[in-house]
C-alpha positions as CSV (number, residue, x, y, z in Angstrom):
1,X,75.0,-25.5,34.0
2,X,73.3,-29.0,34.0
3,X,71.0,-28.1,37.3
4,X,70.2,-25.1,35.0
5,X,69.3,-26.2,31.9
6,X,67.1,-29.3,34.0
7,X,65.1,-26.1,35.9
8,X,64.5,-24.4,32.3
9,X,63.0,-27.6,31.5
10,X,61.1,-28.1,34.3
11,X,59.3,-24.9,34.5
12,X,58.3,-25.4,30.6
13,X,56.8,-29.0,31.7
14,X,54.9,-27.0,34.6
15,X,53.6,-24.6,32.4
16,X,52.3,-26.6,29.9
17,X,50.7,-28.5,32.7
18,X,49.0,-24.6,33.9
19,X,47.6,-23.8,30.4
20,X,46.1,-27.4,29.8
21,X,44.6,-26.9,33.5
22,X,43.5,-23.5,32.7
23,X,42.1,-24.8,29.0
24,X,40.2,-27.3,31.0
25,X,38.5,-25.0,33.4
26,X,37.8,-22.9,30.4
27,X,36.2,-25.8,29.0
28,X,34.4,-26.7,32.2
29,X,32.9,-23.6,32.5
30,X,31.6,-23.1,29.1
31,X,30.6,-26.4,29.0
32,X,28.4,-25.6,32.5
33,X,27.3,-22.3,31.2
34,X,25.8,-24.3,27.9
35,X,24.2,-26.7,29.8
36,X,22.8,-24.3,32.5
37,X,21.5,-22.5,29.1
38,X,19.8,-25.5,27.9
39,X,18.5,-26.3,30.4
40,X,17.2,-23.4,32.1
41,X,15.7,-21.9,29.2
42,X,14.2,-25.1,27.3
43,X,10.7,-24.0,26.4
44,X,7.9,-26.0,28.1
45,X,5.2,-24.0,26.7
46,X,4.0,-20.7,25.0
47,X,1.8,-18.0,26.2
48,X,0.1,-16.0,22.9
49,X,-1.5,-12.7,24.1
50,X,-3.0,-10.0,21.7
51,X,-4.2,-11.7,19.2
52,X,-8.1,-11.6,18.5
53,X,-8.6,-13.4,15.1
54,X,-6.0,-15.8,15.2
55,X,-6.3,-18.8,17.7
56,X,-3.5,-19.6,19.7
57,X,-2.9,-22.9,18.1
58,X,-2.8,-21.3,14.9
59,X,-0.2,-18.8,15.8
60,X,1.8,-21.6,18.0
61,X,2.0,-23.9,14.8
62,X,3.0,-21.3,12.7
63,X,6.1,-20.3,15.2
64,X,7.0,-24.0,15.4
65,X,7.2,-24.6,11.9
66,X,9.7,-21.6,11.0
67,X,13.0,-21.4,12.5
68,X,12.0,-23.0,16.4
69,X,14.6,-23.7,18.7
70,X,13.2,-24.8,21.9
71,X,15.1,-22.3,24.4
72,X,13.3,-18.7,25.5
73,X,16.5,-16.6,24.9
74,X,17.4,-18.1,21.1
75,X,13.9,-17.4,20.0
76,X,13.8,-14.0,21.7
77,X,17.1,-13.0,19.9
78,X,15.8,-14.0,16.9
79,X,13.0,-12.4,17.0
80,X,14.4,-9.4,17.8
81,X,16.7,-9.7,14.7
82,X,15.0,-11.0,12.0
83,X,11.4,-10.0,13.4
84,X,9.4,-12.8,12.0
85,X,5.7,-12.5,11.9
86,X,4.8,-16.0,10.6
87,X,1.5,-15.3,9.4
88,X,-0.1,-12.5,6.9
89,X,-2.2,-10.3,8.8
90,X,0.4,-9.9,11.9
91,X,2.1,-6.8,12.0
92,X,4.5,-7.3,14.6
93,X,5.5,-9.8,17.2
94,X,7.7,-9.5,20.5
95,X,8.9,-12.0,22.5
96,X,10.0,-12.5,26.6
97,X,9.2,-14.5,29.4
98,X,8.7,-14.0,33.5
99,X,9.6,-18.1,33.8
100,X,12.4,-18.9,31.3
101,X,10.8,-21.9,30.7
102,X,7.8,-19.9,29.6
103,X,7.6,-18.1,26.2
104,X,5.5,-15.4,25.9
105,X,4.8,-13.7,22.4
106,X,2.7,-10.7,22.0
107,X,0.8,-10.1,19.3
108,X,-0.1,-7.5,16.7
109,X,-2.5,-8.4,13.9
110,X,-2.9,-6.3,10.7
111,X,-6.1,-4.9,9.9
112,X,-8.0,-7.2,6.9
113,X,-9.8,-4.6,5.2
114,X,-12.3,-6.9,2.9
115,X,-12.9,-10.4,1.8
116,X,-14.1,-11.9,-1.7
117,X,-16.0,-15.1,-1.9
118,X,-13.7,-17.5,-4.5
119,X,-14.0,-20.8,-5.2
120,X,-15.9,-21.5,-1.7
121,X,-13.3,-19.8,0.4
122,X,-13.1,-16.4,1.9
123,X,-10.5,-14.8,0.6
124,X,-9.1,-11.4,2.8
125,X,-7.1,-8.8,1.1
126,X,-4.8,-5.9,2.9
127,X,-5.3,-2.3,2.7
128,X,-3.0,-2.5,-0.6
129,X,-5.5,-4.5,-2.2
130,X,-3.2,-7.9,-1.7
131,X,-5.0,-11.4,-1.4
132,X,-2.5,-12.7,1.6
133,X,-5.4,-15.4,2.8
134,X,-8.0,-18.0,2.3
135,X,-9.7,-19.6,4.8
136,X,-13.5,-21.0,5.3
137,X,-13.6,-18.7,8.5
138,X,-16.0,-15.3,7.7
139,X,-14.7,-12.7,10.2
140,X,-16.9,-11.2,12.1
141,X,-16.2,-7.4,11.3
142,X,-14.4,-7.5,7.9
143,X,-17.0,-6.3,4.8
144,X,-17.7,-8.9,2.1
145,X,-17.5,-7.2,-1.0
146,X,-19.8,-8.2,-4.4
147,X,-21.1,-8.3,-7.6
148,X,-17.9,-7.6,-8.9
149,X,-15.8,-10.4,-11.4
150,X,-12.1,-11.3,-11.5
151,X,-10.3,-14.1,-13.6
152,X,-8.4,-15.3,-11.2
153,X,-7.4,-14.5,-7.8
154,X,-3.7,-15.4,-6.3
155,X,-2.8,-15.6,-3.1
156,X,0.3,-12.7,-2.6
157,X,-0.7,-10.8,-5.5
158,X,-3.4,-7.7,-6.3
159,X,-6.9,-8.5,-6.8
160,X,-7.4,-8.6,-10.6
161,X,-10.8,-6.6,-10.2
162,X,-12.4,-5.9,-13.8
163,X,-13.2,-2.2,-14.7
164,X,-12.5,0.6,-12.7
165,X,-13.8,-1.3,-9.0
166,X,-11.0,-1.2,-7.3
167,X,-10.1,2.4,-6.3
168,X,-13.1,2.6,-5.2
169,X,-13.2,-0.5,-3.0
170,X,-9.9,0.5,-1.3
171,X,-11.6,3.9,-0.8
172,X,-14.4,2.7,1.1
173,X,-12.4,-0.2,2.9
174,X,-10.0,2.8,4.4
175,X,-13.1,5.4,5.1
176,X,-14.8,2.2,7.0
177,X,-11.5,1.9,9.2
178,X,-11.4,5.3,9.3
179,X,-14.8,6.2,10.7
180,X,-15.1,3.1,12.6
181,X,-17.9,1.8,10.7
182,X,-19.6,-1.8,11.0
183,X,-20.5,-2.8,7.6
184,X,-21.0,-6.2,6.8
185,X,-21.1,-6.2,2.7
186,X,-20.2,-3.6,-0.1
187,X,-22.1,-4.4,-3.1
188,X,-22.3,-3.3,-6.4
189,X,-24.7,-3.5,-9.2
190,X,-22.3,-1.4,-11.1
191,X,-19.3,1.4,-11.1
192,X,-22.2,3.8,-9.9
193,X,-24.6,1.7,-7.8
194,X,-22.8,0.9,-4.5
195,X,-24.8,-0.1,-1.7
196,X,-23.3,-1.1,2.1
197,X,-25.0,-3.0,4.6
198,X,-24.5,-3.0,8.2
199,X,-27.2,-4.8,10.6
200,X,-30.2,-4.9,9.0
201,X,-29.9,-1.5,7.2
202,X,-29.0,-1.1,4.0
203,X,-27.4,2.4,3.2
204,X,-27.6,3.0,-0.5
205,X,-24.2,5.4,-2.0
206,X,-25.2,5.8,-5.3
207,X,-22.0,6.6,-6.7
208,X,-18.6,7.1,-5.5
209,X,-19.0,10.6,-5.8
210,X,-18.4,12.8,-2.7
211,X,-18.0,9.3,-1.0
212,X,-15.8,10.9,2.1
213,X,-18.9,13.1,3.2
214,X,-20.9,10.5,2.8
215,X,-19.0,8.0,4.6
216,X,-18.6,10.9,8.0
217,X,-22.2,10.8,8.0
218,X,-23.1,7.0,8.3
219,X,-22.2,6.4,11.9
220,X,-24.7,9.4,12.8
221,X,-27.6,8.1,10.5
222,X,-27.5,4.6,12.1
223,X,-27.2,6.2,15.8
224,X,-30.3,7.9,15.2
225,X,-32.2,5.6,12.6
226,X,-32.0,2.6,15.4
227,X,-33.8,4.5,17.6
228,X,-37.2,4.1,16.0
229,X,-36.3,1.8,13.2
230,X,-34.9,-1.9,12.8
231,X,-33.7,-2.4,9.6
232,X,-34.7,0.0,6.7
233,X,-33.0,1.7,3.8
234,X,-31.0,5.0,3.8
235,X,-30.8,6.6,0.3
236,X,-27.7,9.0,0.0
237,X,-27.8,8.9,-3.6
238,X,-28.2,12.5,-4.1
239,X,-26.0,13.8,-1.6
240,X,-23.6,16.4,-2.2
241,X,-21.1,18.5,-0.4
242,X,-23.0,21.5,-1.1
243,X,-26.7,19.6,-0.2
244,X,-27.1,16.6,2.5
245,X,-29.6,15.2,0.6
246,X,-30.4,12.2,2.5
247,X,-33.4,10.1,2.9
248,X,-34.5,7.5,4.6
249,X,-36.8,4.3,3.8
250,X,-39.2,1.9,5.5
């Protein structure tokens, strides 16, 4: 009974002694598979690809200063569930790498469909008519639009355009994307004197009346125009759906 009851006690001793050695090479492991992810994936440096206004430092700084961990596959999974874009005009970004010690982000950038001039900044707004940034930079690409008066502008928030301005600026923002068209300024006189510029040419709407036919016609008009012309004025005042009154000016 004794030699029994001294067995029963030895084979609990030797199995405490298996689980703390099977704890501890649980432990080991993790502990290697940790440091092998540290390690292995510690960021070194980031590739930016796809972006075209937006420098890489910019968008590098901007990643950095939200949520950075230093290791390829944390960022990637949190980019993948929380899909951060860090900036205002980026639409989307993805992550991966080819060297885990290499983060590469591809961009997407939002279209900025106009800028104001306030307060000696540029100031773009979205396709929703949103002020989401100021910066001294003037876009190459993106129309200036004026002589038109708000109170005040603020960044996040709808551009508090006076009168009835603003449908009509969003209207001719989207037909500019929509058409492809490089315009430079939109300016106004008033409601119903809206003239565009692009190059040297000036291309004189009148008002915002049929604005869509006269907005599919404005690529042609400058194709041809250029030929024989530098810089001149195209007078579209009177057009209509019915009659493509359309003239042109020295």
């Amino acid at each position: 009974m004794e030699n029994r009851n001294l067995k029963l006690v030895k084979n609990k001793k030797q199995k405490k002694i298996n689980k703390a050695i099977l704890f501890l090479c649980i432990a080991v492991i993790l502990g290697t598979g940790i440091y092998f992810l540290i390690t292995d994936f510690s960021i070194q440096s980031i590739e930016v690809k796809g972006n075209t206004t937006y420098t890489d430092g910019e968008i590098i700084n901007a990643i950095k200063e939200q949520d950075y961990v230093g290791n390829t596959l944390v960022m990637i999974a949190q980019n993948q569930v929380f899909g951060q874009t860090y900036l205002p005009f980026i639409e989307n970004i993805s992550m991966g790498y080819d060297n885990s010690h290499v983060l590469k982000v591809k961009v997407k950038e939002k279209l900025r469909a106009g800028v104001f001039e306030y307060m000696n900044k540029n100031v773009y707004f979205n396709s929703e008519g949103i002020a989401l940034e100021s910066r001294n930079q003037l876009f190459e690409g993106v129309p200036v639009v004026t002589g038109v008066s708000f109170d005040k502008l603020v960044l996040g928030k709808q551009i508090p355009v006076k009168g009835d301005y603003f449908n009509t600026i969003m209207n001719i923002t989207k037909k500019i994307s929509t058409y492809g068209l490089e315009i430079s300024e939109i300016h106004f006189e008033n409601e119903d004197d809206i003239t565009l510029v692009s190059g040297k040419f000036e291309i004189y709407l009148g008002s915002s009346m049929y604005l869509d036919g006269k907005m599919s016609k404005i690529s042609g008009i400058l194709s041809s125009v250029s030929k024989e012309h530098k810089k001149g004025v195209i007078d579209m005042h009177l057009y209509t759906d019915e009659k493509n009154i359309i003239t042109y000016h020295k």
